[in-house]
MIDO-411929 format. One record per residue (C-alpha): x, z, y; residue number from 1. Coordinates in steps of 0.1 Angstrom, whole numbers. Example, Ala and Ser with C-alpha at 12.3 -4.5 7.8 and 13.67 -1.06 7.14 Angstrom:
<pts>
PT,123,78,-45,1
PT,137,71,-11,2
</pts>
This chain:
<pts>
PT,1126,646,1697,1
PT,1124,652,1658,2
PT,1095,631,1644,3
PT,1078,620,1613,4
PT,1049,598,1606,5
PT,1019,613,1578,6
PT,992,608,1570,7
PT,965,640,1577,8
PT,943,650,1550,9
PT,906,659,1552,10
PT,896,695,1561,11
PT,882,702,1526,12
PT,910,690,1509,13
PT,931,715,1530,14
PT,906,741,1521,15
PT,914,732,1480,16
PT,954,731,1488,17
PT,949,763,1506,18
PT,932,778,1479,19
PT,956,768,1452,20
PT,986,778,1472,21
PT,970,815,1474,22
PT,970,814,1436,23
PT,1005,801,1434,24
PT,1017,827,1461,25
PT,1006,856,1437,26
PT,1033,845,1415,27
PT,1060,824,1435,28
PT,1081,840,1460,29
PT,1088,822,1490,30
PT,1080,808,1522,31
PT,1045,789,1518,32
PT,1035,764,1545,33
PT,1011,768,1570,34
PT,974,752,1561,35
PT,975,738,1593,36
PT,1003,718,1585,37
PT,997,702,1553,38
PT,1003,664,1555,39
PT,1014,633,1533,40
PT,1049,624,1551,41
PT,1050,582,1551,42
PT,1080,581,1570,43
PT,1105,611,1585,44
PT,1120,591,1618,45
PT,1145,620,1630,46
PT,1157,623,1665,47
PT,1145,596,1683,48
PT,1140,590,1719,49
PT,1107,578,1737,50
PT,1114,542,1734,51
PT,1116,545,1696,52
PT,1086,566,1698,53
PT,1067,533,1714,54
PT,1080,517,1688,55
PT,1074,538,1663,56
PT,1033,539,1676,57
PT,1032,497,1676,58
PT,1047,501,1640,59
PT,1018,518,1631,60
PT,991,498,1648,61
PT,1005,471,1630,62
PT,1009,489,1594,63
PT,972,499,1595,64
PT,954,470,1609,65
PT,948,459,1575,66
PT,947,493,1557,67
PT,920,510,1539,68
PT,915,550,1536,69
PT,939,560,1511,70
PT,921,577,1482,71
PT,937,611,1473,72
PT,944,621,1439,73
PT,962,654,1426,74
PT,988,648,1403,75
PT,1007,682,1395,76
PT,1033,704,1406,77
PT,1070,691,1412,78
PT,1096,708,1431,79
PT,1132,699,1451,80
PT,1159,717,1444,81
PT,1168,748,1422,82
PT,1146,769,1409,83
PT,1161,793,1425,84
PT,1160,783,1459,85
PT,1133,749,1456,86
PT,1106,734,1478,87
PT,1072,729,1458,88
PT,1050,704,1466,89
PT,1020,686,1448,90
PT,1018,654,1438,91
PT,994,625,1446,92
PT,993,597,1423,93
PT,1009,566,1435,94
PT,973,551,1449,95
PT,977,511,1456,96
PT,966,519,1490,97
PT,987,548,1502,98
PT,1020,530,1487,99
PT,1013,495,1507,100
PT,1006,518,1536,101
PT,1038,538,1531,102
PT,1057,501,1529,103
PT,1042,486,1556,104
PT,1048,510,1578,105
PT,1084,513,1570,106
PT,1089,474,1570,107
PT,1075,476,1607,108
PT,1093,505,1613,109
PT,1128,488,1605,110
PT,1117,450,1616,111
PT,1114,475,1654,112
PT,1147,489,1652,113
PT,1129,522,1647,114
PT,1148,547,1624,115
PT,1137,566,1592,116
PT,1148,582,1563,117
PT,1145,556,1534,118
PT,1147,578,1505,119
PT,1116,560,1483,120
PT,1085,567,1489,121
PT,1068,601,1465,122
PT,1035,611,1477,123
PT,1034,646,1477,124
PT,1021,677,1500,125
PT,1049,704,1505,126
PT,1033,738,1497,127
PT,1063,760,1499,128
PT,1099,762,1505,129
PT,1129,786,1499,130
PT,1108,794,1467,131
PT,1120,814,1433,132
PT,1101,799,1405,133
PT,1093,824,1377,134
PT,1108,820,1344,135
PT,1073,815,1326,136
PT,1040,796,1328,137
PT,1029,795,1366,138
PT,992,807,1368,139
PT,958,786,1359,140
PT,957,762,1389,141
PT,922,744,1404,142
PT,931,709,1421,143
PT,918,698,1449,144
PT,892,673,1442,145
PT,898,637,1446,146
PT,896,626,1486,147
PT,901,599,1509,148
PT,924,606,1536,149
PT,918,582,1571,150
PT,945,590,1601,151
PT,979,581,1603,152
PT,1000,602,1629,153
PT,1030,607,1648,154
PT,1041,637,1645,155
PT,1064,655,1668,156
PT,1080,686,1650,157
PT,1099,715,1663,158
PT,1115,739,1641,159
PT,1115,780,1648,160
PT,1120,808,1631,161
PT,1088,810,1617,162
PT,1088,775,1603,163
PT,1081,741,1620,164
PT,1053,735,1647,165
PT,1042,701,1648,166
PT,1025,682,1677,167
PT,1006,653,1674,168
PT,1015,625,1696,169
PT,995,592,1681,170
PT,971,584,1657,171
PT,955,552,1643,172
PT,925,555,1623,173
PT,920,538,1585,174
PT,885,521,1583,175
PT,861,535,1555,176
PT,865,514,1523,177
PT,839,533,1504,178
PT,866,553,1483,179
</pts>
């Protein structure tokens, strides 16, 4: 099965990416992700099997045992690719929390034998992909507030014509740290 690990954002901050996204789509062709899947990927694991997956679940117990909620903080627009054919995303600055999270979870990912993709870590929330940036200023844009996000999951994702579905499998909660 193809599988990532993210961490799931609040339902109001959804509500603010959705938003924004609605103002970018007015000016930015391309495919623009479903609200339903927003998410801040820690790890992308791949095809794995359902040993791996077991693993993959201890991995996080482990990683956020000793985690906080990660506090959530827009940081502008970056994009993959070309602009002519580019995935856009926004950014999340670098919080303490969510990059310990991010590296523990991939040090108990690999210390399991567990695979995953280990570009380094950029938090970020894909918004679009296949997209055609315009040559000029993109519109006036309203962030999402600051958050706290709480729930780490395993995501199982399958891909279709209409984009990717995913399913979650596990999740371990993030105690409340007063962000």
């Amino acid at each position: 099965m193809r599988a990532f690990i993210a961490l799931e954002l609040p339902e109001g901050f959804v509500e603010d990416v959705a938003a924004m996204a609605r103002v970018l789509g007015a000016a930015v062709e391309g495919r623009f992700v479903a609200r339903q899947n927003y998410h801040v990927t820690l790890a992308f694991l791949g095809d794995i099997g359902e040993a791996q997956a077991r693993e993959a679940m201890d991995a996080m117990d482990e990683a956020c045992a000793d985690a906080v909620e990660v506090p959530l903080r827009p940081d502008g627009l970056g994009k993959f690719g070309r602009a002519s054919d580019a995935t856009l995303w926004m950014g999340l600055a670098p919080a303490p929390e969510l990059t310990s999270l991010a590296d523990r979870l991939r040090e108990a990912l690999g210390s399991r034998g567990v695979p995953f993709d280990d570009k380094p870590f950029l938090p970020h929330i894909t918004l679009a992909r296949r997209v055609r940036l315009p040559k000029g200023p993109l519109p006036e844009l309203a962030f999402p507030l600051p958050s706290a996000a709480a729930r780490v999951t395993l995501f199982r994702s399958t891909l279709g014509r209409d984009g990717a579905q995913y399913k979650p499998l596990y999740a371990a909660e993030l105690p409340d740290d007063g962000v």
